[in-house]
N, C-alpha and C positions, 0 to 999 in steps of 0.2 A: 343676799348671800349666795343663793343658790344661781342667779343670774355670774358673779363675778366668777363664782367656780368653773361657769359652763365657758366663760370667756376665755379664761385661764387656760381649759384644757383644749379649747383650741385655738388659741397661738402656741399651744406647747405643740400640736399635732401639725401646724402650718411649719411652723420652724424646724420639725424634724425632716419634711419632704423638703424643706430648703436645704437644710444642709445636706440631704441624700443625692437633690440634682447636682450639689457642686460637689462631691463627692464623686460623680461620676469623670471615668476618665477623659480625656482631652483626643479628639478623632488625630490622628498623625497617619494620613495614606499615603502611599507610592502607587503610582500605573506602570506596567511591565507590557510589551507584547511579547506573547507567549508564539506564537507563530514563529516572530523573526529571528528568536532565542532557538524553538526547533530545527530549521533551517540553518543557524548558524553552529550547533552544537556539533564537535567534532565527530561526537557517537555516530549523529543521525548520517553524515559522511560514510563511517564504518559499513552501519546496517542499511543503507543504498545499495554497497560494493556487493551485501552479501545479499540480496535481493535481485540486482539483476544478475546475480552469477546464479542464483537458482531459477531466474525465469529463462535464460539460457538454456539452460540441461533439460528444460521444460519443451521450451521450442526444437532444441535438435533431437528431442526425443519426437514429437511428432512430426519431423521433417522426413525420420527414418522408418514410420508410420506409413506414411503418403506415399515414400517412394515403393518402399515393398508393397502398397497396396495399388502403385502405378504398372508396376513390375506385373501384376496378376491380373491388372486390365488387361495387358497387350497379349496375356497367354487367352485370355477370354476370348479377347476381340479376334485372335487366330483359328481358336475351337469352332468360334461361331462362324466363321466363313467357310470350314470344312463343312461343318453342318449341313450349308446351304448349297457347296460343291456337287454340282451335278454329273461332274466325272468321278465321282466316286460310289460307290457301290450303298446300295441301299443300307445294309448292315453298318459300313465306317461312318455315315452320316446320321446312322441315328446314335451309335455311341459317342458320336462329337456333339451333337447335341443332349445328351444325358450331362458330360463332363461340363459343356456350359453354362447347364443349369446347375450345376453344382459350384460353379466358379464364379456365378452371378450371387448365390445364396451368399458364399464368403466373404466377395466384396461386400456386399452390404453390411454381413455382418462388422467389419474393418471399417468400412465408415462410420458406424455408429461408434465401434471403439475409440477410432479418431474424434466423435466428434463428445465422444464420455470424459476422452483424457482430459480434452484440451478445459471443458468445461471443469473439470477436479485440479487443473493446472491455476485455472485462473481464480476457482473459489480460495485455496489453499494460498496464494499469492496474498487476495486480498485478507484472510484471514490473518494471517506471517503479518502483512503492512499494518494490519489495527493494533495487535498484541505492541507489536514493536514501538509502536507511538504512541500507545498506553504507558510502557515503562520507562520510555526517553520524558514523558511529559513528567510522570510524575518526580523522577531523576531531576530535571532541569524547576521544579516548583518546591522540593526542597534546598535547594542553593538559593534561590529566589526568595524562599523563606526569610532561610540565613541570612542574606541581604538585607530585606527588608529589616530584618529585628536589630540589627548592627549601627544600621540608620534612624532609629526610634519610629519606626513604623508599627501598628498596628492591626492596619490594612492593604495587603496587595492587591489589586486589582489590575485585571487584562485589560487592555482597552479595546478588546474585539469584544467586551461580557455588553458590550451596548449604550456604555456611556458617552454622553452627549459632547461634553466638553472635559477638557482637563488641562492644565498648567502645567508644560511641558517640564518645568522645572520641578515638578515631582517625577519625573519620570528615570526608572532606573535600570532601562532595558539594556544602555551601553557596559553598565557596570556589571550586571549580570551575566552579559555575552563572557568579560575576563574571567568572571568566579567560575561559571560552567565550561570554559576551554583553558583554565590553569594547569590540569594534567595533563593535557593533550601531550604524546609523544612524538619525539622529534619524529620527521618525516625523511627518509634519508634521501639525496639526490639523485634523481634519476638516472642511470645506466646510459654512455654514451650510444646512439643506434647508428651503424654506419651506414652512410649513404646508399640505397639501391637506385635500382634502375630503375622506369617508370611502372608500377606496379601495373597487371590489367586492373582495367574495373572489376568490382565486383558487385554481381546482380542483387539488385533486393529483392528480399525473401518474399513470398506471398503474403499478403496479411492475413487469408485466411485457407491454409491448405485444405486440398480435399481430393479425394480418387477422383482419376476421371473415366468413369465407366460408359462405353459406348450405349447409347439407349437409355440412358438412366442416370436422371438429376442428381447431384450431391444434396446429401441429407441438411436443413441447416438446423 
């Protein structure tokens, strides 16, 4: 008796973890690149335009930097030759030489400002590019969502998260690119430009400006 009880109550215990595994839902995944989605996403267009228009104002702010701090080399570099002028009277040579070292103190100090901005220019840039690709991602992973659960999906998956293989015919990266550029607003046509003449060249900028002080390295 007690043997048939014991039997009884576990196939009654086997048969509940049977019907518990089928009970369990059915896996239904989609793979997405989340990259190509970024790159294609009309916003991430937007906040590019306003990125390099702020690293713009960044660079001709330190362009105007360099030149006024070039502008105070050459009055240097003049002080210090009177300094050394030996047609001139002992007293004019030594207060050209007070004024150069006072002119020598400035620049440096200007170089380091140049080389504080440029360094708060470019921390501040790459700060602005993280923020902003934080909320485009998370923007373009709720539309992705959306997708996904419209299609009976359960699981989205990147296919940059490391997966080995996948059946391209789950993939719903093309379909997602429409849902995240449906609002995109018309783009109006561009403004006819009348033909000029052949423009001059224009020089490229230095990649990394800095005073040029006679006798004395730029800070890096």
């Amino acid at each position: 008796m007690n043997m048939t009880l014991k039997s009884i109550l576990t196939l009654t215990a086997f048969g509940a973890t049977a019907l518990g595994l089928l009970a369990e839902p059915a896996v239904k995944f989609a793979t997405v690149d989340m990259g190509k989605l970024l790159d294609g996403f009309y916003k991430s267009e937007q906040e590019v335009a306003k990125l390099k228009l702020q690293e713009q104002k960044s660079k001709e702010e330190l362009e105007r930097m360099v030149k006024e701090g070039n502008q105070l080399a050459d009055q240097y570099k003049e002080t210090l030759e009177k300094a050394k002028n030996t047609l001139l009277t002992a007293e004019a040579r030594a207060a050209a030489e007070g004024d150069s070292n006072k002119m020598l103190d400035e620049l440096q100090k200007r170089q380091a400002d140049i080389n504080n901005t440029r360094a708060n220019a470019e921390r501040l840039l790459q700060q602005t590019l993280n923020n902003v690709r934080g909320l485009l991602l998370e923007e373009i992973s709720k539309k992705v969502t959306e997708l996904g659960k419209s299609k009976g999906a359960n699981l989205v998956v990147d296919i940059h998260s490391g997966i080995v293989f996948a059946d391209p015919a789950f993939d719903i990266t093309d379909e997602a690119m429409v849902l995240i550029n449906k609002d995109r607003p018309a783009t109006p046509p561009p403004a006819a430009v009348p033909a000029a003449s052949t423009p001059a060249p224009t020089a490229a900028p230095a990649e990394t400006p800095t005073v040029s002080v006679p006798g004395l390295a730029p800070k890096k």
